[in-house]
C-alpha angles and dihedrals in degrees: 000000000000144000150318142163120285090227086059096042086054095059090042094062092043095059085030095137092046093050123081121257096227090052102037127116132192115183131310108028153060103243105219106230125195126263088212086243136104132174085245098143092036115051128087116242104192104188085190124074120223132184123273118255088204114031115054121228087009124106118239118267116275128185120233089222140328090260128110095281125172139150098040123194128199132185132167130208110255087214107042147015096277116125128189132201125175128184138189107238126195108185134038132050114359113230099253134339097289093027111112119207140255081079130168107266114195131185132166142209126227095187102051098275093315093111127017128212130230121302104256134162130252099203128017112216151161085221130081112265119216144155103026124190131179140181132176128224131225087272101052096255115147117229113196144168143186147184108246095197108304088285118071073014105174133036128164132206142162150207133216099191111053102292097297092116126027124202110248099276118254120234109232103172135041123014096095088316121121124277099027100224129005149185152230102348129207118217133205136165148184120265090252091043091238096120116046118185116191112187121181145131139270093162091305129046122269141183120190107184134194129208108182099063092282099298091128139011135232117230102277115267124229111223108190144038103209129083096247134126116244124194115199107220103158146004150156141179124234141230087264095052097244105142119222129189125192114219152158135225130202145175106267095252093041097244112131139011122002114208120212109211142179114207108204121196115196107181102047100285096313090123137349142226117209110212112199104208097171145341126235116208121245097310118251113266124238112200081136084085122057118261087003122140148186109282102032098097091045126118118306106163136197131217137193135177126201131222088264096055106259130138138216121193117187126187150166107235127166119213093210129036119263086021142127123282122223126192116257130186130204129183124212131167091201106033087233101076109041120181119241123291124275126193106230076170137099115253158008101211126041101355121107120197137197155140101065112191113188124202124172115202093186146334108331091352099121124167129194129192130178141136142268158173109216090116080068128345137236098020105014108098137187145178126229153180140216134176138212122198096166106051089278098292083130137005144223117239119286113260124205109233101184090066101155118107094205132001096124132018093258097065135074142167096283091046136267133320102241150018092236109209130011099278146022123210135218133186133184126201140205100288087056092248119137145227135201136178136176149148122267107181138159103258132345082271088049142151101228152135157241125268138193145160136171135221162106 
């Protein structure tokens, strides 16, 4: 979900119980509502996987459900062969009688993404469900979260057998907790899921952490001093148990500078550093595709960090205002001194990127994927890989992903018209294969649809 004014969001706020849930804002961002419409009747649902005509060692592109799907997230158990997706969907069947929709949609995998469950939720409610992420632990527990409208905002649960029962969801934000209401989280955990760290934004930035398996929650963390608006993209937490974010900072109507950030926590979430490693000029605007705004194709990075302690920060960034954004990648191993930039990205010219997801499956094993238009800009999208085996001091060639030609009306040969929701998500698991997943639509307003692929 994206951005509005802050004037807007305030008054928002103000008539908060006399305005719809599926239409409400509070603060920050646009929030994406539904068209009503989906490409039900016209996408191609394939229940079988196949092999890709374009990536190597990938499977070809396949789409969750012809229903209005966007914001997927993905996670694999670190011990088996259990993968989970979740998406946010906007049209079919609600939940239950007094369940709106977009709602929170799960499934789960039994064979390593070969074959895919039944579609369940994770949280009945009578609240609009949004921005899920999840991440499993060593011992196959499932850790989520979710934005339940922007009040009571978000709220955490687990599940400790596949995904078939889910803990009664705590509550993290308003209540006569701080801040009073809050947006898109980011979750990470450690590798054990006793420590659990949720950052997100309600105007500032903010961390609440648990320590106890998230059984229970700390007071939330404020992470900055300025007035701008921060947006949580990636994160991860290192052998030595220091916690890093990735992040991005911008003015609260979007004009100007953006500032791409790292927030470090060295005692467990008590306090923050926020570290700045570049700034992007004012991002490029998208009113060629209908209900886009400015803002919406500006910085979101990703971060990894390997068993080794190196990290790997990957981010869209412009160099003039108004500009086109490549995809740059530094390495730290403290999170405070980062190398020089380095393009992993099509351009320069006419292409536009975004979207950048990181993984790591191993020391100096790093992986990127993001999204771009260089097969015809400015509504022609992709999604792509590249891989790192030395730290990423060099990378592999780039491989097209969304490799289907049809499937959905929204696809053609040269690719999709549009990235559909603010980020994509990738896992990799212990056999070093990986998964992606991420939204292709029509238009920012869409409809669209979830996609997804597997491989080496």
């Amino acid at each position: 979900m994206k951005f509005v004014s802050r004037l807007f969001c305030f008054l928002i706020l103000l008539s908060h119980v006399f305005v719809s849930p599926s239409h409400s804002n509070i603060d920050g961002e646009k929030k994406k509502t539904s068209t009503g419409k989906s490409y039900l009747y016209s996408t191609r649902i394939e229940r079988v996987e196949r092999p890709s005509a374009a990536a190597k060692e990938f499977a070809a592109e396949r789409v969750w459900s012809g229903h209005d799907d966007w914001e997927p997230a993905i996670a694999v158990d670190p011990t088996s062969s259990y993968v989970y997706q979740m998406t946010t969907r906007y049209t079919g069947k609600r939940p239950c009688a007094i369940c709106r929709l977009p709602a929170i949609v799960f499934r789960s995998s039994a064979d390593g993404g070969a074959t895919w469950g039944p579609d369940t939720w994770i949280a009945l409610t009578h609240e609009s469900q949004n921005d899920p992420q999840i991440a499993v632990s060593n011992d196959g527990t499932i850790y989520a979260v979710l934005l339940n409208d922007y009040v009571p905002g978000i709220k955490f649960t687990k599940s400790s057998d596949h995904g078939v029962t889910w803990t009664e969801p705590i509550r993290l934000t308003g209540g006569g907790r701080k801040p009073a209401f809050s947006d898109k989280p980011f979750l990470i955990i450690s590798p054990n899921g006793q420590d659990v760290y949720i950052a997100f934004n309600a105007i500032n930035s903010w961390v609440v952490a648990s320590h106890d398996f998230g059984r229970t929650f700390l007071p939330a963390v404020k992470t900055n001093n300025d007035n701008r608006y921060w947006f949580h993209s990636g994160g991860g937490v290192a052998a030595n148990g220091d916690v890093y974010f990735a992040a991005a900072d911008y003015t609260q109507n979007f004009e100007g500078d953006v500032h791409i950030d790292v927030l470090k926590s060295t005692d467990k979430g008590k306090t923050w550093a926020t570290i700045r490693v570049d700034t992007s000029k004012e991002t490029p605007a998208c009113e060629w595709s209908d209900g886009c705004y400015l803002g919406f194709l500006g910085p979101a990075p990703g971060l990894a960090i390997d068993p080794t302690g190196k990290i790997l920060f990957a981010y869209n960034a412009g160099n003039v205002p108004n500009g086109n954004e490549r995809i740059y990648v530094r390495t730290s191993i403290n999170g405070v001194n980062w190398s020089a930039r380095q393009s992993i990205s099509a351009g320069p010219g006419s292409v536009n990127s975004g979207f950048p997801a990181v993984q790591t499956a191993g020391a100096d094993d790093f992986r990127v994927v993001w999204q771009d238009n260089r097969n015809g800009p400015p509504n022609i999208w992709n999604t792509w890989y590249r891989k790192s085996t030395n730290g990423g001091h060099s990378w592999g060639p780039p491989v097209r992903l969304s490799d289907q030609s049809s499937g959905a009306p929204y696809k053609n040969a040269d690719g999709y018209y549009f990235p559909y929701g603010d980020y994509l998500e990738f896992a990799v698991d212990r056999n070093k294969k990986n998964y992606v997943i991420w939204g292709e639509g029509s238009s920012y307003d869409g409809p669209g649809g979830t996609w997804f692929t597997r491989g080496k």
